[in-house]
LUMZALO-614718 format. One record per residue (C-alpha): chain; y, z, x; residue in one letter. Coordinates in steps of 0.02 Angstrom, whole numbers, always signed. Example, Ala and Ser with C-alpha at 12.3 -4.5 7.8 and 13.67 -1.06 7.14 Angstrom:
residues 2
A -225 +390 +615 a;
A -53 +357 +684 s;
***
This chain:
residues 458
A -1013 +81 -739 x;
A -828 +104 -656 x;
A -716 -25 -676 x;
A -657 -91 -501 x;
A -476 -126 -475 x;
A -391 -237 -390 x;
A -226 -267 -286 x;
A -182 -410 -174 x;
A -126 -339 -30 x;
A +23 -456 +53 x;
A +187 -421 +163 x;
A +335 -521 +160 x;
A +294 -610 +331 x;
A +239 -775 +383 x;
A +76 -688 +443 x;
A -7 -525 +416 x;
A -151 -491 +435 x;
A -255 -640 +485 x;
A -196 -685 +676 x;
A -137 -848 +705 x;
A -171 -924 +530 x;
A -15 -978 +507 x;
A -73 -1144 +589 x;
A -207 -1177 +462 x;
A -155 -1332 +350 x;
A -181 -1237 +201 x;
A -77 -1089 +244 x;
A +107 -1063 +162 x;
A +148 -925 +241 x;
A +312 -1008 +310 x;
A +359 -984 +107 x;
A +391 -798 +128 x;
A +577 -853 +122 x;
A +567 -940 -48 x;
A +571 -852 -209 x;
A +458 -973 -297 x;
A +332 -925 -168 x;
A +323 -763 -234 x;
A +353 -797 -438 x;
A +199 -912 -412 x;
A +98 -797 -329 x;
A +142 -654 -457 x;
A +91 -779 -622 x;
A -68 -831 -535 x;
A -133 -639 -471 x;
A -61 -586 -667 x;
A -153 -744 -750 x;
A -323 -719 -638 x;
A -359 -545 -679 x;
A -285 -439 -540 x;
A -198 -257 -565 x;
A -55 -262 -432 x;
A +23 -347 -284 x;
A +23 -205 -149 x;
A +157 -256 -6 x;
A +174 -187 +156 x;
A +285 -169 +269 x;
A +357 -122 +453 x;
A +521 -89 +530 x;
A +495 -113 +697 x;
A +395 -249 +804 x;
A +239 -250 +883 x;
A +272 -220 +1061 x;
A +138 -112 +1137 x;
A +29 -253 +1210 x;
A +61 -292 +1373 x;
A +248 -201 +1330 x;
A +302 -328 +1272 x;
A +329 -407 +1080 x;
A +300 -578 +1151 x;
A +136 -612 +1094 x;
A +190 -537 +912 x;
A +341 -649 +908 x;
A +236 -792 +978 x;
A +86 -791 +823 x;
A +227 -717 +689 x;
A +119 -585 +669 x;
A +191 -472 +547 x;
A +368 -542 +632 x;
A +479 -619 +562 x;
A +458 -505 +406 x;
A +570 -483 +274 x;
A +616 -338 +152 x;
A +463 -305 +35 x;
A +585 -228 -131 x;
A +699 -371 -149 x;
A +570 -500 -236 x;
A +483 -368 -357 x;
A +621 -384 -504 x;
A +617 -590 -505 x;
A +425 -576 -498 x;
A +443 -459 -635 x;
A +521 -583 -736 x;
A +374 -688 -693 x;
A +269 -573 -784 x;
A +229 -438 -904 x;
A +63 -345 -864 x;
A +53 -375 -647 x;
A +111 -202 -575 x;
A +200 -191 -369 x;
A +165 -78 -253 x;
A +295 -61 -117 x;
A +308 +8 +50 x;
A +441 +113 +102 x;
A +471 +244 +239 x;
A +517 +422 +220 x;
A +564 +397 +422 x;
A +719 +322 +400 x;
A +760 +334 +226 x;
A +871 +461 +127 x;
A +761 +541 -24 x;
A +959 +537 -152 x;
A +978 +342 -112 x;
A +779 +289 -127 x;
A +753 +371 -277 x;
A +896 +255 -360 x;
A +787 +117 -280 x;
A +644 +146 -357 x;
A +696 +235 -523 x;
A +782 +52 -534 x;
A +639 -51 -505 x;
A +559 +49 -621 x;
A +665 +2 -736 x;
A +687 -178 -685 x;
A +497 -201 -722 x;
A +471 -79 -874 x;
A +354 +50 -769 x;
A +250 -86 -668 x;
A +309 +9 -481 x;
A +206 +111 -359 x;
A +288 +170 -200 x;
A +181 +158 -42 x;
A +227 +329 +53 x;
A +227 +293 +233 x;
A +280 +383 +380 x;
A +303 +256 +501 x;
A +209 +203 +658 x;
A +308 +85 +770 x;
A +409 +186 +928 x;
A +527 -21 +913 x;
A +564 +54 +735 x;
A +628 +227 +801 x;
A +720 +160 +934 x;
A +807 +2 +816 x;
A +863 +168 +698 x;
A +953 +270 +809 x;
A +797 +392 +882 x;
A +719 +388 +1040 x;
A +567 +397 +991 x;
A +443 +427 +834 x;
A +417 +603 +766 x;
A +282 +683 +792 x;
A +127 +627 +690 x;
A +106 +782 +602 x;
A +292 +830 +593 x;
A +303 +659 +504 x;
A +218 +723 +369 x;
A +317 +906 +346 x;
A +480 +763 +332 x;
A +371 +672 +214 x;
A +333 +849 +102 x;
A +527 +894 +89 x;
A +568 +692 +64 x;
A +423 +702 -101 x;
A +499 +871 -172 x;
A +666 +802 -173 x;
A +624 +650 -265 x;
A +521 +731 -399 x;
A +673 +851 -416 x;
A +761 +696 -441 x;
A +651 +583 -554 x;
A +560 +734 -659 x;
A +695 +868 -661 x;
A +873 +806 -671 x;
A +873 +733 -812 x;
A +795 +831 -953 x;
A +684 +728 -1093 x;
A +817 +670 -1221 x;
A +959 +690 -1117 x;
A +1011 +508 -1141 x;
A +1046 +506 -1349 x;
A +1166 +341 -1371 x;
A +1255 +430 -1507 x;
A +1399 +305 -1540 x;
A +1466 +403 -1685 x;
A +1514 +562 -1589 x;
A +1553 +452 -1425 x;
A +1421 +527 -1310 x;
A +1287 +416 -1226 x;
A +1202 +577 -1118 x;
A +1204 +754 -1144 x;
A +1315 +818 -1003 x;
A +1198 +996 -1050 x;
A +1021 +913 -1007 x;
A +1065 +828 -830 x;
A +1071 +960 -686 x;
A +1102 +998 -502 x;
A +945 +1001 -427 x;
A +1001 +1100 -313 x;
A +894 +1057 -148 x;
A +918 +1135 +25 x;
A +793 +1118 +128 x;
A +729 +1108 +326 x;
A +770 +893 +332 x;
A +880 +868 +171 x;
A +1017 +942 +77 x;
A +1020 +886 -87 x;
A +1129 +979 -215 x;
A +1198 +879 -371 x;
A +1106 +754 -501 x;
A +1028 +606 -513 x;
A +1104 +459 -516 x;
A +1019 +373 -633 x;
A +913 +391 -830 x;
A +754 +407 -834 x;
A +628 +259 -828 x;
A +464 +247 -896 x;
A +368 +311 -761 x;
A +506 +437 -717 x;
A +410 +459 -548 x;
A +325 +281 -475 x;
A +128 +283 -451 x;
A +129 +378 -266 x;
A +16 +302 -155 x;
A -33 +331 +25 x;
A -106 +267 +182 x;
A -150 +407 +263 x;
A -326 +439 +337 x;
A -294 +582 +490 x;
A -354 +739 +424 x;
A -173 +795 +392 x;
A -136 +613 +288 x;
A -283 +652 +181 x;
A -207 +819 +167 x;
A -47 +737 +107 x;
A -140 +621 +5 x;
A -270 +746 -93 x;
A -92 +844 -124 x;
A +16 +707 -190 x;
A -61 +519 -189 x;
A -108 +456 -371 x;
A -203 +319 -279 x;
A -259 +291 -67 x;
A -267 +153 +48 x;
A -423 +150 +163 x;
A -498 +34 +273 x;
A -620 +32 +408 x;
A -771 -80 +473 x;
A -920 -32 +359 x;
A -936 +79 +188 x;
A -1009 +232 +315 x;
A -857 +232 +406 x;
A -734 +203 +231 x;
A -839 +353 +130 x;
A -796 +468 +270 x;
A -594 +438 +238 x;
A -646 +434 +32 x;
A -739 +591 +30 x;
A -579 +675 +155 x;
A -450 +634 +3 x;
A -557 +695 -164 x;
A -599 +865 -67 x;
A -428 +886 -21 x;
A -360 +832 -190 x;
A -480 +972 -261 x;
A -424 +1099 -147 x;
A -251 +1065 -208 x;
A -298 +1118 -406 x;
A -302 +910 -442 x;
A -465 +796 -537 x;
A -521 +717 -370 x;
A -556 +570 -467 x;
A -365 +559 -542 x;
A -335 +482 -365 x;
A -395 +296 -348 x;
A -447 +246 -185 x;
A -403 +71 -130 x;
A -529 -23 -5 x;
A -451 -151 +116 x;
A -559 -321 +128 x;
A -549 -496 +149 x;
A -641 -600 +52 x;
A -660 -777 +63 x;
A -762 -872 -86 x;
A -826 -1024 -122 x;
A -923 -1138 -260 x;
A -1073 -1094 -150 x;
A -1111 -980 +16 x;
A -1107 -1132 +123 x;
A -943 -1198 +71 x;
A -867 -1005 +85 x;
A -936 -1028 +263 x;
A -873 -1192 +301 x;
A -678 -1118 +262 x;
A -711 -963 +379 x;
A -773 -1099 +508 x;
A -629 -1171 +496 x;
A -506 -1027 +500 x;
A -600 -959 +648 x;
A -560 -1107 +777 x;
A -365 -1055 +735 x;
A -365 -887 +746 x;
A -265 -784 +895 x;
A -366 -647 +983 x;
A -196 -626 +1087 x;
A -109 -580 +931 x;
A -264 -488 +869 x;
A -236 -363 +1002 x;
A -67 -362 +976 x;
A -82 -313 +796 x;
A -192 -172 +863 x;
A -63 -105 +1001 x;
A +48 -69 +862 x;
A -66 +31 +746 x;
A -137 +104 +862 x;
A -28 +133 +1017 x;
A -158 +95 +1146 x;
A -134 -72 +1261 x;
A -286 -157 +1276 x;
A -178 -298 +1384 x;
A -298 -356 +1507 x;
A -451 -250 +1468 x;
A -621 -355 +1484 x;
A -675 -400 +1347 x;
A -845 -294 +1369 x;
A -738 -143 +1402 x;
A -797 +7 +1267 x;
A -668 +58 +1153 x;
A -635 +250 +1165 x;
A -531 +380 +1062 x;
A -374 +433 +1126 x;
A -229 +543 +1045 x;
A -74 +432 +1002 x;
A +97 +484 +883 x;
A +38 +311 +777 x;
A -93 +272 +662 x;
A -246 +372 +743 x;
A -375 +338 +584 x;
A -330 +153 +644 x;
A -432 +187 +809 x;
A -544 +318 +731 x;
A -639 +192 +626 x;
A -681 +81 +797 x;
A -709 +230 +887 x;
A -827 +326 +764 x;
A -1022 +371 +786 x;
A -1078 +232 +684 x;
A -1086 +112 +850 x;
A -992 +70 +1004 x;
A -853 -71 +1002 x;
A -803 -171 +1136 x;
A -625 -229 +1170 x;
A -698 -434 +1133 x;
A -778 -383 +963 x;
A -632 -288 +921 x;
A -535 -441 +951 x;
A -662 -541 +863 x;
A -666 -431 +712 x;
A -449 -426 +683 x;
A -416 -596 +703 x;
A -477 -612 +506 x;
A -446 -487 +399 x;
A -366 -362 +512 x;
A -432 -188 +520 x;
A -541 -206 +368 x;
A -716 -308 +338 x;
A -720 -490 +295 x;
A -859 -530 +145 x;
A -887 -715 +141 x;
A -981 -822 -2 x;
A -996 -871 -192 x;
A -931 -788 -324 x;
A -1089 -699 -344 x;
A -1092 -643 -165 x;
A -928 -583 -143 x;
A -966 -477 -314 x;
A -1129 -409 -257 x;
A -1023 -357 -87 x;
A -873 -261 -179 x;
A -1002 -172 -306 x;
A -1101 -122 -162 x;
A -944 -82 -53 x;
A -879 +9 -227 x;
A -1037 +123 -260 x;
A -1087 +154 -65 x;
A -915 +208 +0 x;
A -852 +287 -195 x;
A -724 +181 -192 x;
A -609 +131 -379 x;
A -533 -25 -296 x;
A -495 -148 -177 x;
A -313 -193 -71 x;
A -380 -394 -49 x;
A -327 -454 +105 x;
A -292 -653 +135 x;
A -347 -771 +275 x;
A -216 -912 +174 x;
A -74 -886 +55 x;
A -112 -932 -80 x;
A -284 -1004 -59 x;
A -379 -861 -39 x;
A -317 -765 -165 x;
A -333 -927 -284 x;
A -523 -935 -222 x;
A -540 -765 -297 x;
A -470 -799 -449 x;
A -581 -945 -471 x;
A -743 -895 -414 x;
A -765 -683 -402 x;
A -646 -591 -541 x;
A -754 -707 -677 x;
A -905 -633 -595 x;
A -838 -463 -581 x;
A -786 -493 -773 x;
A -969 -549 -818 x;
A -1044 -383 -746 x;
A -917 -272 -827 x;
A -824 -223 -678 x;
A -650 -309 -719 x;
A -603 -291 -914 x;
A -514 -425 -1000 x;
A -399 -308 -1053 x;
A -308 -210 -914 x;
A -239 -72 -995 x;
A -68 +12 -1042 x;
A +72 -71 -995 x;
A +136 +23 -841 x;
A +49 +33 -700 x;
A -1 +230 -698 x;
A -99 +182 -863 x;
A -166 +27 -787 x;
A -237 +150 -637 x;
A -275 +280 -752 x;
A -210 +418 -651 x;
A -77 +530 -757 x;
A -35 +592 -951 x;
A +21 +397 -1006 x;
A +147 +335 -921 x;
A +170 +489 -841 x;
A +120 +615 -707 x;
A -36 +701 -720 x;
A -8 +881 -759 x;
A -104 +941 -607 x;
A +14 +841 -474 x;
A +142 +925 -376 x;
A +289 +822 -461 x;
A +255 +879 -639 x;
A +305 +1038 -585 x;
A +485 +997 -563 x;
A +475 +937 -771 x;
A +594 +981 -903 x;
A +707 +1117 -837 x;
A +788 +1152 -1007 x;
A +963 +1120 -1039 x;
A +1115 +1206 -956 x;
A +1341 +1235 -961 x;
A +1381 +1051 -946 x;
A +1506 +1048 -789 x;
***
């Protein structure tokens, strides 16, 4: 029986993905501005049984609806929003086992100055990082950081290649294994012959000296990705240690699962060294009917406005002032087109009003409502239909629903074996399972860039 993991999936917003829920009594979402808001929520995900705390991010506004980022603005969805790095070490301190997974952009990022980022979180939290490899969706971003426009889609990812090669230069290469020695006797902290140029220059980046910075205990963060366009599962079967899919039903989810093992396979790699990640929502109760009675309540607060607003942005396509019966139908955009695939697949026809319906909870992925036996059955089934290793949980309230799971589903999931009481290692590649220890997994890209040997200090 696979174990299931589990990340709660967050943002540092007021609301993300749950339109209009800010309103709700019980939210705190207004809290995204207080560190104890985020200590808290670390101790409790830590203390209830939970793997990570996955955050996303944007760097741009939603402004495709109607043109306009008024209705964003207006239901705070996913604006205001704050950056995601900047709370990881004090929630760190928090505690000792929860790992972070944080989204940054290769888009507008340089690959010398993130690595320093991330090598230093690393650090910060003893080997508890994973770095959410995006390429960015949101034309308001471009524009804000000195573009006209987004990249093409698939040129994003040929940035996104180079951007990866320099960092595992960086992180796996520069500094050679026992480089740092702290010999206080002879007066030398690092062997000046084991830390090397890496010598980098390529079609986006010139890169030519070292590292800035030792080595931390996952030299290289757990890589995940996002993508689900047949050239993001490309990227992701070549260098993701663990995937982020959603869509509306396990059919539709499989389809993106199955995309990422072959392509991991036809890149020399264990397909099942990468971890796939389900999005869902799940809101539990002490019985079904009470699980219901919160979603009823949740419901006559929600924002279809912002819904579709929400959608704009992923997807690129206005749906301002389409009927509500209109179908939804597949068209080419430079965003996130495996956003649109999933509502536009063979499995059945949407219309704009269901698609509305469907967001306003729970985003883009599915919403499983009940007991702590329900909600178990649903992720086991979700698990075994659509071969997925985990779940990115998704919240209607901060930090109710999350608390609700802790309560009522991980001791169900612990009962049927599904959830150990003990996680694991203590970084976060052992806790995933996906490398050599704390390590890289000899079959990924990045462990090729290992241990180049010493060399003439300069």
């Amino acid at each position: 029986m696979r174990r299931i993991l589990l990340n709660a999936f967050d943002m540092a917003c007021v609301g993300h993905q749950s339109a209009g829920l800010w309103r709700h009594p019980d939210d705190e979402g207004y809290r995204y501005t207080d560190l104890e808001h985020w200590t808290s929520l670390a101790r409790m995900l830590e203390d209830g049984g939970f793997d990570a705390l996955f955050l996303a991010d944007v760097l741009g506004v939603y402004d495709v609806y109607g043109g306009s980022r008024d209705a964003a603005v207006r239901a705070a969805a996913q604006v205001p929003v704050n950056d995601p790095l900047m709370a990881v070490p004090a929630m760190a301190a928090a505690t000792s086992r929860l790992g972070f997974g944080v989204t940054v952009s290769v888009a507008y990022e340089h690959p010398y100055a993130l690595a320093r980022r991330l090598t230093t979180l690393d650090h910060l939290t003893k080997g508890r990082v994973a770095w959410n490899v995006v390429t960015s969706y949101l034309d308001s971003a471009a524009r804000n950081l000195g573009r006209s426009g987004q990249l093409p889609h698939d040129e994003r990812y040929e940035l996104a290649e180079e951007f990866l090669e320099v960092c595992y230069k960086l992180w796996e290469g520069s500094w050679a294994e026992g480089a740092v020695v702290r010999d206080a006797e002879h007066g030398v902290f690092a062997d000046p012959s084991k830390v090397r140029d890496i010598g980098h220059h390529g079609t986006w980046f010139d890169v030519p000296g070292a590292f800035l910075s030792e080595p931390s205990p996952q030299r290289t963060p757990v890589i995940f990705q996002a993508g689900a366009s047949p050239r993001g599962a490309r990227f992701a079967g070549e260098h993701a240690e663990a995937v982020f899919v959603s869509g509306p039903s396990p059919a539709v989810v499989r389809r993106s699962v199955d995309a990422v093992r072959e392509n991991a396979e036809k890149a020399g790699r264990d397909p099942y060294s990468v971890k796939v990640f389900g999005m869902l929502t799940a809101i539990a109760g002490e019985t079904d009917e009470a699980a219901r009675a919160t979603v009823d309540s949740y419901l006559a607060l929600t924002d279809p406005q912002a819904a579709l607003a929400l959608f704009g942005g992923w997807t690129g396509v206005d749906l301002a002032g389409a009927s509500p019966d209109q179908k939804l139908e597949y068209s080419q955009t430079e965003s996130t087109r495996s956003a649109l695939a999933a509502f536009t697949g063979p499995d059945r026809d949407w219309t704009v009003g269901e698609l509305a319906e469907f967001v306003t909870v729970g985003g883009r992925g599915p919403v499983v409502i009940g007991s702590g036996a329900t909600v178990a059955d649903e992720l086991e089934r979700w698990a075994d239909e659509a071969d997925l290793d985990g779940f990115n949980l998704a919240y209607a309230v901060t930090p109710g629903t999350m608390a609700d799971i802790v309560e009522h589903v991980v001791p169900e999931l612990r009962r049927r074996g599904r959830v150990p009481a003990d996680p694991g290692g203590p970084t976060l590649r052992e806790r995933y399972g996906t490398g050599d220890g704390p390590r890289l997994a000899a079959d990924h890209p990045g462990a090729g860039h290992r241990d180049p040997g010493a060399r003439a200090p300069h």
